[in-house]
VOVEXRO-97716 format. One line per field, with one value per residue (C-alpha): residue in one letter; x, y, z. Coordinates in Angstrom, 2 decimals, m for minus. Layout:
res	c(A:...)
c1	c(X:...)
c2	c(Y:...)
c3	c(Z:...)
END
This chain:
res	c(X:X:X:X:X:X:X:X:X:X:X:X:X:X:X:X:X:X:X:X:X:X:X:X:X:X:X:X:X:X:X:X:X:X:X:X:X:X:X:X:X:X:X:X:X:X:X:X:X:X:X:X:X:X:X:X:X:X:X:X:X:X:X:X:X:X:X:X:X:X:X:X:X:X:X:X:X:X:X:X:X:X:X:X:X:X:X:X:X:X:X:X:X:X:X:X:X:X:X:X:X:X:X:X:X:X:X:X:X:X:X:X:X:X:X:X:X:X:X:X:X:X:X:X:X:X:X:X:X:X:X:X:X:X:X:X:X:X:X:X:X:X:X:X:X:X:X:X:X:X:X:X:X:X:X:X:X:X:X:X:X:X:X:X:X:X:X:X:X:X:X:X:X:X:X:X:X:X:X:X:X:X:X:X:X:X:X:X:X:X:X:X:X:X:X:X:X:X:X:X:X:X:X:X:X:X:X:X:X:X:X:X:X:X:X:X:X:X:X:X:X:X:X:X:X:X:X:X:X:X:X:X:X:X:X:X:X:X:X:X:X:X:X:X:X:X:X:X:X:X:X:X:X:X:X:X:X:X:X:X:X:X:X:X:X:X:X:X:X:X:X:X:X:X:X:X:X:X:X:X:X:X:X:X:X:X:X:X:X:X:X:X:X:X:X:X:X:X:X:X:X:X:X:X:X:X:X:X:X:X:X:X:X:X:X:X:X:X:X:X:X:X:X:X:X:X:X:X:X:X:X:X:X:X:X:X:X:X:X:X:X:X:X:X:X:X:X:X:X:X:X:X:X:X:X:X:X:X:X:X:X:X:X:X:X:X:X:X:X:X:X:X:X:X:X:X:X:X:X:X:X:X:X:X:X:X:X:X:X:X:X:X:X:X:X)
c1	c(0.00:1.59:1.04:m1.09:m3.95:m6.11:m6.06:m9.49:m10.14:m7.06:m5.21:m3.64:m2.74:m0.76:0.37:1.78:3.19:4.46:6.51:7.70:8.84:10.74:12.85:13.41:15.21:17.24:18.11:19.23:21.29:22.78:22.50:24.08:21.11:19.52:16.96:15.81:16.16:13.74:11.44:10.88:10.22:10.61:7.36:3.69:0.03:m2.41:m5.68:m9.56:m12.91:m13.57:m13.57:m11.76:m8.83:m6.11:m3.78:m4.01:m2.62:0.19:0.85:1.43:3.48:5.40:5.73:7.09:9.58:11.31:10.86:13.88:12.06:10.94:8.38:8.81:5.86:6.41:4.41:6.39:9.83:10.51:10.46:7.32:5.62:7.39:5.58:2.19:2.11:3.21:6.06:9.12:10.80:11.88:8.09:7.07:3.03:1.12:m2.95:m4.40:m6.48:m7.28:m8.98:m5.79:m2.35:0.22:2.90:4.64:3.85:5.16:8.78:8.88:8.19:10.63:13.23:12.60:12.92:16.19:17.60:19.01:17.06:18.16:17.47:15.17:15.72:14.14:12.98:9.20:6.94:3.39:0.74:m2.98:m4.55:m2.35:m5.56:m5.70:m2.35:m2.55:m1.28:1.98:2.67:2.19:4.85:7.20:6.68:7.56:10.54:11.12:10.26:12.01:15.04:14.68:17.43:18.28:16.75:13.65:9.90:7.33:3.57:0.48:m2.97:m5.85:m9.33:m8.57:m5.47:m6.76:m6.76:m3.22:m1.32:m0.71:3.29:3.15:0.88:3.22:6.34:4.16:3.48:m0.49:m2.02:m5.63:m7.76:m11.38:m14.21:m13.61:m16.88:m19.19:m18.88:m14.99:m15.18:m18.08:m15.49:m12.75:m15.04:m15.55:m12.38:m11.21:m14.48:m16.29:m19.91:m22.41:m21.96:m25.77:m23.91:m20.52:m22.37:m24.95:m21.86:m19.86:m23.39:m24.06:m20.44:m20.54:m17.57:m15.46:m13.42:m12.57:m16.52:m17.18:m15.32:m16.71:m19.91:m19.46:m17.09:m19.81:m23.40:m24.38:m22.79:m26.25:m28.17:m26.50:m26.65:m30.34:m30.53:m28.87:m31.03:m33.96:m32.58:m32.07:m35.09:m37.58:m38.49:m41.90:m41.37:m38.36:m38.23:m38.28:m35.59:m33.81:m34.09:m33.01:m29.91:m29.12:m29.70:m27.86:m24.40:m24.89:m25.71:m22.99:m20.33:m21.22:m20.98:m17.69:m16.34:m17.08:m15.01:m12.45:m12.24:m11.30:m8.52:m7.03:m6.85:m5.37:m2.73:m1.64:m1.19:0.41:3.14:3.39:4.26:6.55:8.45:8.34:6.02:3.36:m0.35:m0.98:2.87:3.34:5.61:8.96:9.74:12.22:9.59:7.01:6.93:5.89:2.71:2.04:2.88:0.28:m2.03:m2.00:m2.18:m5.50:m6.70:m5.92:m7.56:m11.23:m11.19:m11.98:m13.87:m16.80:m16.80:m15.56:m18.38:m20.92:m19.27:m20.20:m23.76:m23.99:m22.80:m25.91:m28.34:m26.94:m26.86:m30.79:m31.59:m29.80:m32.18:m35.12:m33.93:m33.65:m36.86:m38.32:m36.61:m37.47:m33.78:m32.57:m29.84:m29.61:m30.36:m27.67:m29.74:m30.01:m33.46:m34.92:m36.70:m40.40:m39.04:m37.37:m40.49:m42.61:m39.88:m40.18:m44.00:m44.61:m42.10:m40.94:m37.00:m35.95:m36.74:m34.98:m31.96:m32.61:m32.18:m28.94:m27.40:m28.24:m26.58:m23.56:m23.23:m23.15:m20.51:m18.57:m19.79:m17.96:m14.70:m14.78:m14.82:m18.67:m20.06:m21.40:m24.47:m25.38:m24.37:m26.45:m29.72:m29.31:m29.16:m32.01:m34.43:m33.42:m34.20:m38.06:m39.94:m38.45:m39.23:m43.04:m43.58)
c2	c(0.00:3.25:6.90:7.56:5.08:7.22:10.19:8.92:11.14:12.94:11.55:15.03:16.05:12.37:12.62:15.50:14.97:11.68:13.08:15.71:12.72:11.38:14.20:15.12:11.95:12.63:15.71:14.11:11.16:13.76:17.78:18.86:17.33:20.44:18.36:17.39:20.93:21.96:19.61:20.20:22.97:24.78:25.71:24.50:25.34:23.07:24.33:22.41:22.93:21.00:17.55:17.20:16.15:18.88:18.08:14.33:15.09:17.18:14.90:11.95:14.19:15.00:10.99:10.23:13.09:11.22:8.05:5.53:2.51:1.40:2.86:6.48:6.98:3.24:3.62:0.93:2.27:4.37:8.08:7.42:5.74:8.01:10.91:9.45:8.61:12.55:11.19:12.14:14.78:16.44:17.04:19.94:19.41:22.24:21.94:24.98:25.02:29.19:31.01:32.67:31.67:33.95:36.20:34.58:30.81:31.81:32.97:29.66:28.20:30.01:29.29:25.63:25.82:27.42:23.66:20.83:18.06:15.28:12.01:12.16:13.56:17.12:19.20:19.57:22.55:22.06:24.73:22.46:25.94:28.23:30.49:31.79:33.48:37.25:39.80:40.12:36.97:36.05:38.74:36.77:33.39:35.46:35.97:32.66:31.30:33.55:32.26:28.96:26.83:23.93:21.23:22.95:22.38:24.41:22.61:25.23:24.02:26.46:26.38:28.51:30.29:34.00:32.80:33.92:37.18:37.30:37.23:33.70:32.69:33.80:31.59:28.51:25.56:25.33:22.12:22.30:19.20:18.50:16.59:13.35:11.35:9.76:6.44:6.58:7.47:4.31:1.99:3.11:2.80:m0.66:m1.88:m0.65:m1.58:m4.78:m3.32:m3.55:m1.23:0.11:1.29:2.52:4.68:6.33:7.02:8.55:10.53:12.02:13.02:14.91:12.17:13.86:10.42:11.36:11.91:8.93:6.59:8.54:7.39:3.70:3.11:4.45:3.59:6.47:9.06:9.07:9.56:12.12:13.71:12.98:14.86:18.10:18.52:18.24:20.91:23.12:22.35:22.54:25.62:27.66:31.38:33.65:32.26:28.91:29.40:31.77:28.36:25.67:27.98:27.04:23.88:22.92:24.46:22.64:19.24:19.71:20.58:17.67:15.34:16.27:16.76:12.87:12.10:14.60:13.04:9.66:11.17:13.03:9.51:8.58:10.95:10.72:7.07:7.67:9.61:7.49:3.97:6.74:7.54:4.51:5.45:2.91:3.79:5.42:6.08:9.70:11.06:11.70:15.56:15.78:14.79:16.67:19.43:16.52:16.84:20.39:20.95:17.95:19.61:23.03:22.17:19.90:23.28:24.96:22.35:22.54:26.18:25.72:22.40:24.12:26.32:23.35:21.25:23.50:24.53:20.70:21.45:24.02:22.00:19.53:22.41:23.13:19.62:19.21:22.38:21.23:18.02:19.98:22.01:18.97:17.71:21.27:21.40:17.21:16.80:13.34:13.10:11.26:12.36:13.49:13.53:10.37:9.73:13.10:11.56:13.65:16.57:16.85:16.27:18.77:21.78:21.06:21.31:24.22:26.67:28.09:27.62:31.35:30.42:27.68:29.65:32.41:29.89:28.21:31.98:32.62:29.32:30.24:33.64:31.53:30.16:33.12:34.82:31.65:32.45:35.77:35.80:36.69:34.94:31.09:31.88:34.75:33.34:30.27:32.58:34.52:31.57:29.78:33.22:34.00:30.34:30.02:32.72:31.43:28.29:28.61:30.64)
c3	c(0.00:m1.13:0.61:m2.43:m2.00:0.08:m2.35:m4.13:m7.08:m7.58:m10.36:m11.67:m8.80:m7.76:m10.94:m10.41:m6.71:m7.71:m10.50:m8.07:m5.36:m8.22:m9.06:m5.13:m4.63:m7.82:m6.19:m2.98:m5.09:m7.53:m6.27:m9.61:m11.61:m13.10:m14.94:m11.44:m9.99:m12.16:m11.70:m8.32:m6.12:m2.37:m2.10:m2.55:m2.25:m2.34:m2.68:m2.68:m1.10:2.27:2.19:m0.94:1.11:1.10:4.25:2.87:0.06:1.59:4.24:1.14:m0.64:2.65:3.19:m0.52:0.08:2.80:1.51:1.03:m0.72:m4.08:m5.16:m4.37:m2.02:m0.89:2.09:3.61:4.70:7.97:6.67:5.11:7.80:10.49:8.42:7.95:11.81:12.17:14.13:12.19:13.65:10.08:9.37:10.83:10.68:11.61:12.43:13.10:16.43:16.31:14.48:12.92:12.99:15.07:13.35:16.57:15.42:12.04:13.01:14.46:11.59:9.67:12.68:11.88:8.24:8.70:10.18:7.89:7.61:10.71:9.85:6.75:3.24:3.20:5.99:5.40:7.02:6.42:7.23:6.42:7.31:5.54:4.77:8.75:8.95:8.39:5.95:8.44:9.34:5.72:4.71:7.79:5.43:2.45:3.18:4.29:0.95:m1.11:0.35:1.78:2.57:m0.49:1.41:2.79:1.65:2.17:2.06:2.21:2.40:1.52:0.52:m3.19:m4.37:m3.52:0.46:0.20:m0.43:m3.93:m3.20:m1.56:m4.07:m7.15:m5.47:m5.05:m7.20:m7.34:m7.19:m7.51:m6.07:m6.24:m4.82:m5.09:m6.64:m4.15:m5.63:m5.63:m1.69:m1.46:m3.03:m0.64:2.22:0.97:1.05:4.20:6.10:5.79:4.70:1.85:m1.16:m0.06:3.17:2.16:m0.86:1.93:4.14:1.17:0.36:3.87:4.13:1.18:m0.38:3.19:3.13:7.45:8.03:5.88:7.97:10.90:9.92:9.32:12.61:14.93:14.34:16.68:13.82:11.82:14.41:16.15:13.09:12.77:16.29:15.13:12.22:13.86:16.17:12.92:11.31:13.97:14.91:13.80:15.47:16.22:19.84:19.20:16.96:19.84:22.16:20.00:18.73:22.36:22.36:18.81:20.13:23.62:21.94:18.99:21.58:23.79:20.46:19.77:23.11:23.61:20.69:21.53:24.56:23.64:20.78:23.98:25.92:22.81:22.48:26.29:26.17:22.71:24.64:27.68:25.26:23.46:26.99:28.44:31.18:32.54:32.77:36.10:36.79:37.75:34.99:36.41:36.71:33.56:31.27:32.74:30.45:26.97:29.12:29.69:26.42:25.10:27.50:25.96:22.74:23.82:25.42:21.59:20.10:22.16:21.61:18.28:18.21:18.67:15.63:13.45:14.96:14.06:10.55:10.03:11.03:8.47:6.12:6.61:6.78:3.21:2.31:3.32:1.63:m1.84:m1.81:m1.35:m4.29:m6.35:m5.11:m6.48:m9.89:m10.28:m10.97:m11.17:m9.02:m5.39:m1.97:0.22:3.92:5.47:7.08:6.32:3.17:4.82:5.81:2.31:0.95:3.28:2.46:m1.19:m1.62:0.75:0.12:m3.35:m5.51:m4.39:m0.89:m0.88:m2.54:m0.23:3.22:1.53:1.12:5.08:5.81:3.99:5.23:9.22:7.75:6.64:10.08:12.14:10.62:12.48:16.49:16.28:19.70:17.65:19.89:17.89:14.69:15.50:16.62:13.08:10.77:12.44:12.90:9.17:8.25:10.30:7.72:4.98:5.39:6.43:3.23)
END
């Protein structure tokens, strides 16, 4: 299995990366190669909509750059196992937990890429939310990559190229991914997980072909109706007030759905770095290695600050979901259902409310969306959408 398998529905851009892998290691074999110089490059961007898998892709391309074995991208060998397990120290992996990335976070970023690589081939810096820095810490990266040191890679992940200053953009390599087809994602799901096509292709459906959410859904049978739970939340209420209270009660019941599973990744991580230490469950670690803790701790503090606005980005994202099939249902287009288990309520939304209403309550959900990206209290996001939505939808 090579670090390319999971990339469903990207076959330029493996192409691409792969070809790019290829000439790296001629670079590391022979620096005076020019062919291979020009082949590859310091600095990337790689750019898609959610869900079509951008820090995947990065993190492959990260993988076949420090990979020793045959094939390039091998999947098999340390550096690109080390990389894929986000254990090898020469891959800097960044995952934003904030809602915009430090000028401060950046210098040490840039203070990393100065180092030779250690152990592995290339000293890799990846950014999967490149889009959150702003304009100065961007101009801090820039001059990072117009100078970077020979065996320094830069990685940015962002939702479209104008996320970033047009400078950064210019010294990049652009690789443009897509949505990957549901029925590519359902055949994936099917041969990692033992279920029926029926079940893999509803998975890949209600995830909107997210290949994480996908296998979300078919590990944990209480995904769908959890999910079932929110939108009912969203979709329930008849008068401004109603919609006031279960604004409440969607962020209190999305938070507590995620914080379970949060939860359990934390448990993960700790025992993760107590096997990695050599510390038994239960042993108090000893005071020198304290500080792997308080540092794990912090960045689990990081990362629940910004759960909740991720959580219930993924809500809006099946409000717009439920409101696309009733569009579908209105305009008798033949094309599947994405809402799992809503099959009345589709039905009830299409028939008693008109097209531009329809349009009009997808263009409040998105502009939630936009509003979450700001530090706008999610309460009053939340109480917007769903009093914008109630009118609307009543006709």
């Amino acid at each position: 299995m090579t670090v390319w398998d999971e990339l469903v529905g990207q076959s330029r851009a493996v192409e691409t990366l792969q070809a790019a892998a290829q000439h790296a290691r001629a670079i590391v074999e022979d620096p005076e190669s020019t062919e291979a110089s020009r082949a590859m490059t310091h600095s990337w961007l790689i750019t898609g909509p959610p869900g079509s898998g951008r820090s995947t892709v990065a993190r492959a391309f990260a993988a076949a750059l420090q990979c020793t074995g045959d094939p390039v991208g091998c999947g098999e060998c340390p550096g690109c196992k080390s990389t894929l397990a986000r254990s090898n120290g020469d891959v800097a992996d960044v995952v934003t937990t904030k809602v915009i990335i430090s000028i401060e976070e950046v210098r040490d970023l840039v203070y990393q890429s100065q180092s030779a690589p250690s152990r592995g081939r290339w000293r890799v810096i990846l950014i999967e939310d490149a889009d959150r820095m702003m304009e100065r810490a961007s101009n801090v990266l820039l001059k990072a990559i117009e100078e970077p040191p020979e065996r320094t890679v830069w990685l940015l992940c962002a939702p479209s190229p104008d996320d970033m200053i047009t400078t950064i953009r210019s010294r990049c390599r652009h690789v443009s991914l897509r949505i990957p087809p549901a029925g590519e994602v359902a055949e994936l799901l099917q041969r990692q997980f033992d279920v029926s096509p029926e079940k893999a292709a509803a998975a890949a459906q209600l995830a909107q072909s997210h290949i994480g959410r996908a296998k979300g859904l078919l590990s944990d049978d209480n995904k769908i109706r959890e999910y079932q739970e929110l939108m009912t939340l969203a979709l329930s209420a008849r008068s401004t007030g109603e919609a006031v209270l279960n604004a409440d009660k969607l962020i209190s019941r999305a938070t507590e759905i995620e914080s379970a599973q949060q939860e359990k990744d934390f448990e993960k991580a700790e025992a993760s770095l107590r096997r990695t230490l050599g510390i038994e469950e239960g042993e108090t670690p000893p005071s020198h290695m304290r500080h792997h803790f308080t540092r794990l701790k912090e960045e689990q503090k990081r990362q629940s600050t910004r759960m909740q606005r991720d959580a219930l980005d993924r809500v809006m994202l099946d409000l717009l979901a439920f409101y696309r099939d009733v569009l579908v249902r209105q305009l008798d287009a033949q094309v599947g259902q994405i809402s799992v288990g809503l099959d009345n309520a589709v039905q009830t939304y299409a028939t008693s409310t008109s097209t531009q209403q329809t349009l009009e309550s997808m263009k409040q959900i998105e502009l939630g969306r936009e509003r979450l990206q700001t530090n706008t209290n999610p309460l009053l996001i939340v109480e917007a959408m769903l009093t914008a939505l109630v009118p609307r939808r009543l006709g």
